[in-house]
C-alpha positions in Angstrom: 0.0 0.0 0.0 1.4 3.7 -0.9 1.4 5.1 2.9 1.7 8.4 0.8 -1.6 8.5 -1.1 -3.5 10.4 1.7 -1.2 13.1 1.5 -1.3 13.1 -2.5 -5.1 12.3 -2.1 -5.5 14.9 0.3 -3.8 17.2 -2.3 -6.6 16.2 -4.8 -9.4 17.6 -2.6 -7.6 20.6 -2.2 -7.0 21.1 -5.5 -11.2 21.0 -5.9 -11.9 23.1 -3.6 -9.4 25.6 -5.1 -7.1 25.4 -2.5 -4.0 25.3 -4.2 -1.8 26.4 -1.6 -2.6 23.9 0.5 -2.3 21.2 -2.1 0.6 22.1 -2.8 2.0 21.6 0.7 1.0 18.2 0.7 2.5 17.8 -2.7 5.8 19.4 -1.2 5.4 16.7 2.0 5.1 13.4 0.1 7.6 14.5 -2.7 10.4 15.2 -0.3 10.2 11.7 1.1 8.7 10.3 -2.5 10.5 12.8 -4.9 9.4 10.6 -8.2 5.5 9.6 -6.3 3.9 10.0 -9.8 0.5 11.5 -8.0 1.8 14.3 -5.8 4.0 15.5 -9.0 0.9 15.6 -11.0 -1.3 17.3 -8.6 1.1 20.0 -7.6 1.4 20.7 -11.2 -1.4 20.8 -11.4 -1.3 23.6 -8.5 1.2 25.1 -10.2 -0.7 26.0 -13.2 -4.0 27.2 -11.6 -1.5 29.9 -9.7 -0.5 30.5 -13.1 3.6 29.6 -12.1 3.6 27.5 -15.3 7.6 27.1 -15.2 6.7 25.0 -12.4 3.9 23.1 -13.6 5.9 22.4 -16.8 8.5 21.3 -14.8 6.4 18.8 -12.5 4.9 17.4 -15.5 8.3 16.7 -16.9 9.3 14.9 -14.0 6.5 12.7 -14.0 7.1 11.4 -17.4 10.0 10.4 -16.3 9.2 9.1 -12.4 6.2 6.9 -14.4 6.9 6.2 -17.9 2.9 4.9 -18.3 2.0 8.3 -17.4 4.1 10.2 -20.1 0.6 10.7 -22.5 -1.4 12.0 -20.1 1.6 13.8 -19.0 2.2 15.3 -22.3 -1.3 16.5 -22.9 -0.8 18.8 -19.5 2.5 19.7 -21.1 0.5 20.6 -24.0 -2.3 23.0 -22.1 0.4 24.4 -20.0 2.1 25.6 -23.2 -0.9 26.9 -24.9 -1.4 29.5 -21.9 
């Protein structure tokens, strides 16, 4: 079991209620023990991008193509948004 995921899940709620700085404080927590945990680096680029910090986001999204390969489409397609703003 990921003993991460509530943190990274967590993160997700945050990131519904619009939240983002708290998301990405839980992102921030379970990356610095996890640094490639494919969820937290999504979500806080996710963060990222709604505080319009998109260096950032890109970056995250990056990093998660490479933490989980079988994310790398879905990572792309954020790539792609991010770049289109």
């Amino acid at each position: 079991a990921d003993q991460h995921a509530p943190g990274a899940n967590r993160a997700a709620v945050y990131l519904e209620l619009k939240q983002y700085d708290a998301a990405l404080q839980d992102c921030d927590a379970v990356l610095q023990e996890h640094p490639n945990h494919a969820k937290a680096l999504y979500r806080r680029g996710l963060a990222h991008q709604a505080l319009s910090d998109f260096d950032r986001a890109l970056a995250d999204f990056q990093r998660l193509k490479v933490a989980d390969a079988g994310q790398s489409g879905f990572a792309d397609a954020q790539i792609d948004k991010v770049q289109e703003l």
